[in-house]
N, C-alpha and C positions, 0 to 999 in steps of 0.2 A: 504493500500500500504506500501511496504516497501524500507526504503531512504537505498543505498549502498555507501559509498564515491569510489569516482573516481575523477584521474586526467587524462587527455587527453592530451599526449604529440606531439605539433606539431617542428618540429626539421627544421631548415635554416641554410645553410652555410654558407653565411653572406648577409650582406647589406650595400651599401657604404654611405659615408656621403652623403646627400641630394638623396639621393636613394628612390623612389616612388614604391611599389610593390602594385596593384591593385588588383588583382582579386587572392588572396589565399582563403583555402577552410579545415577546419578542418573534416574529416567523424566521425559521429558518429556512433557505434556499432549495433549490428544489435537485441542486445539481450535484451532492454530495452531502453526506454527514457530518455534522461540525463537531471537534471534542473542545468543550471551554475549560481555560487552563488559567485565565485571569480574570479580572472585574479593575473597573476605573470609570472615568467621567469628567466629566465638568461641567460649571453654570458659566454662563454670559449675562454680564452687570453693563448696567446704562448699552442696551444695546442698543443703535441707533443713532449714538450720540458719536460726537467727537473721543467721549472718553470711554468707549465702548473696550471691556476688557475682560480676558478668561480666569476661573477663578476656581482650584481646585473643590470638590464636592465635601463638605463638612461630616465629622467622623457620627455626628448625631442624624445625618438621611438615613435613616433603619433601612434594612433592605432584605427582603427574605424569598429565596426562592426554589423552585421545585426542579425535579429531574424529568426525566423525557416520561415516566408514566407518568405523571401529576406529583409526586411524593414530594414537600416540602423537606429541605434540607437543614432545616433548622426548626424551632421549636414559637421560635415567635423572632417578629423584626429584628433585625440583629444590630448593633453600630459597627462602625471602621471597616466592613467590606466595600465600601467605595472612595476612603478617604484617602488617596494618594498622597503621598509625604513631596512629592516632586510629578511635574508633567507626565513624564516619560515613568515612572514605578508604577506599574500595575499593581494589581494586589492576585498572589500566586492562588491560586488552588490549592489547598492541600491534597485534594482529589480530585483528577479531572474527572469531567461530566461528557458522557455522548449525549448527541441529542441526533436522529435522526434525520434523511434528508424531507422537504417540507415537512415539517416538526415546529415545535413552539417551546420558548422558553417563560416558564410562566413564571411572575414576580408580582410583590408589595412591595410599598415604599411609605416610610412615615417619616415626615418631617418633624424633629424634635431639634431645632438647630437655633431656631430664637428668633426665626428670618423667613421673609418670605423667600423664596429661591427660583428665581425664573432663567427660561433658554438651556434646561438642565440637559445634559447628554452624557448616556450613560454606552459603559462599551463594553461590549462583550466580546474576550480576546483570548483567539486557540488557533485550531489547523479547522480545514476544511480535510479529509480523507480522500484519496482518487484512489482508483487500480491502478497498475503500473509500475515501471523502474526498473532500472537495471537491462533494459534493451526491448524492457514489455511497454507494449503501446499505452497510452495515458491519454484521456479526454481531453485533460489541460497540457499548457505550454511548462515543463518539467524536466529539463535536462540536471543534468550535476556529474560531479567528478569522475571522468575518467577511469573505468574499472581496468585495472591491472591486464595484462602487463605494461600499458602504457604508465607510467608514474608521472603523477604533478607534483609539478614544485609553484607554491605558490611564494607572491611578493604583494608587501604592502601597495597599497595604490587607493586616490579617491577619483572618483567622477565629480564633477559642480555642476549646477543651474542657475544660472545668472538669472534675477527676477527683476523688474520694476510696474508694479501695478496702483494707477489712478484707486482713488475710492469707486465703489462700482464696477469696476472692471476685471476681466477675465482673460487669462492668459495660458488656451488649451493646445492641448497636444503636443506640449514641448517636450524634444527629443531626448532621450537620453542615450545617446550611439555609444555602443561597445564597441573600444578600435579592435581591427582584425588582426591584431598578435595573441589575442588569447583572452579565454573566457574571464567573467568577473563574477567574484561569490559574494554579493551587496549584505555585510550584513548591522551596518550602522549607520544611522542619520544624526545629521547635524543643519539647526537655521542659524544663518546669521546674519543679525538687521545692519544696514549699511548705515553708519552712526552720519555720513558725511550731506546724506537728505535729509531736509528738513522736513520735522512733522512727519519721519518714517516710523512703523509701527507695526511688529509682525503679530498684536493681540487679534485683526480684521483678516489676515490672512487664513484658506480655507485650501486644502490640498486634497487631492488624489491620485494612485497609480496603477498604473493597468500594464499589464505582461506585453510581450511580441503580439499575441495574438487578440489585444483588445478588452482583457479580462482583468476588473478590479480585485483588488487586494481588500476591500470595503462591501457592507451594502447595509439595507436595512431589512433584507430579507423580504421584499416586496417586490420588486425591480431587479437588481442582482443588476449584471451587466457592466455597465462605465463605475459603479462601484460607487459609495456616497460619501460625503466629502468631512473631512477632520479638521480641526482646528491645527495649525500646522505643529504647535510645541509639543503638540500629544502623539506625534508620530517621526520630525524632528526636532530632536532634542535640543534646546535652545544654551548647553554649556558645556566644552567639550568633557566634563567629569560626567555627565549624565545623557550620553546619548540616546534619541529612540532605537529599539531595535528590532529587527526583524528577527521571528524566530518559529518555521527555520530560515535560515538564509534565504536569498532571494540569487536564484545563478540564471546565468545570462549568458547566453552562447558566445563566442567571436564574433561581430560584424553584427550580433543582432540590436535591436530598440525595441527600449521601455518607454513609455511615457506617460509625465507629469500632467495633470492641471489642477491651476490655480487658480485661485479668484479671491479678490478684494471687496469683503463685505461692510467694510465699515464707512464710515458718512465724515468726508473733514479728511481723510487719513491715509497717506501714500506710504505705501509697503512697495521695499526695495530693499537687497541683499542678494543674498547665496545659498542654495541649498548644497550638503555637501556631503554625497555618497560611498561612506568608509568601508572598506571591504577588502580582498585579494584578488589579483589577477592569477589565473590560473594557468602556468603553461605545461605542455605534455612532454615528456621525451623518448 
């Protein structure tokens, strides 16, 4: 079998303080079985505004949820399974969960945080499962290392994405070309806001990536497809001590292309910098 990362974006407009929501319901896609292996999220504060900005999820949003039969995994709302210490820190599984291909991941949430909490985005982060590997055909775009007797030797190396996007605007289908000396195993991300534009700000910035063949690393389990789109700190990692990470790796043939989009959701606020794709070049001998 072959693990694909995916994050499953479930989106709320808000929830008030002492707010009880029952009976939500995350779909899962139809095109494979997802195992979740982590939980995270975040709120969006003054959105709209000028000072529109992401804001980790509070350790008092309760949050309880069930397995692929119905069976709740906990005993009543829980705290701190969505309170991320940093962007990029998921919060692990101690046991991963399958859930079926179109399946549902069913959840509550109670706000006990003091606040009301609007724009919340909650992520649900594992593999998608395929058949395949190791020279067996796969539905998805899924190459990786070299099986013996060829030997890799790998070398540090990053790829960039040079970004500048107006408030309101969109900037899709940027390339991300692997040169033809040898594959690449992408397996960490890095943003960084260009300090030298004024009034730059990667809180408005919204990203997504899709393989060789068109296919998101994202969705909300509705759609699937071009994949649904992140806040960019939650996927890269905005210092280089805490980068996002892909897991597993993200491999990229010689000569093939990923690509990026991006869009600038905020009002007043031009997002401009670098995205910075750490990983190893892979060559064979």
């Amino acid at each position: 079998m072959l693990e694909r990362h995916h994050d499953y974006i479930y989106t709320l407009t808000s929830i008030a303080n002492g707010q009880i929501i029952e009976a939500m319901v995350q779909p899962t896609d139809s095109d494979a079985p997802f195992i979740l292996r982590a939980l995270g999220g975040y709120s969006i504060t003054a959105a709209g505004t000028s000072g529109e900005a992401v804001a980790n999820l509070p350790a008092l949003l309760m949050l309880r949820f069930a397995d692929a039969d119905n069976n709740w995994l906990q005993t009543a709302r829980t705290p701190g399974l969505l309170a991320q210490t940093s962007p990029t820190n998921y919060i692990p599984m101690r046991r991963h969960m399958t859930y079926p291909a179109q399946a549902s991941i069913r959840f509550q949430l109670e706000n006990l945080s003091g606040a009301e909490l609007t724009n919340v985005v909650i992520v649900f982060r594992g593999v998608k499962l395929f058949a395949g590997g190791y020279g067996q055909p796969s539905p998805v775009y899924a190459p990786t290392y070299p099986a013996p007797p060829r030997c890799p030797v790998t070398e540090t190396f990053q790829y960039v994405v040079n970004f500048s996007l107006a408030a309101g605007t969109e900037q899709l289908n940027t390339p991300i070309n692997v040169n033809g000396d040898a594959d690449f195993a992408w397996r960490g991300n890095l943003a960084v806001r260009d300090v030298s534009v004024a009034s730059s700000s990667l809180e408005t910035l919204e990203v997504r990536v899709r393989d060789v063949w068109g296919k998101g690393y994202s969705s909300d389990g509705v759609g699937g497809g071009l994949g649904a789109w992140v806040r960019v700190q939650r996927l890269f990692g905005a210092v280089p001590s805490a980068p996002g990470l892909w897991y597993p790796e993200l491999y990229i043939e010689r000569g093939q292309q990923f690509t990026v989009d991006l869009r600038n959701v905020g009002v007043g606020l031009t997002t401009a910098g670098q995205l910075a794709l750490d990983g190893v070049k892979v060559f064979t001998r």
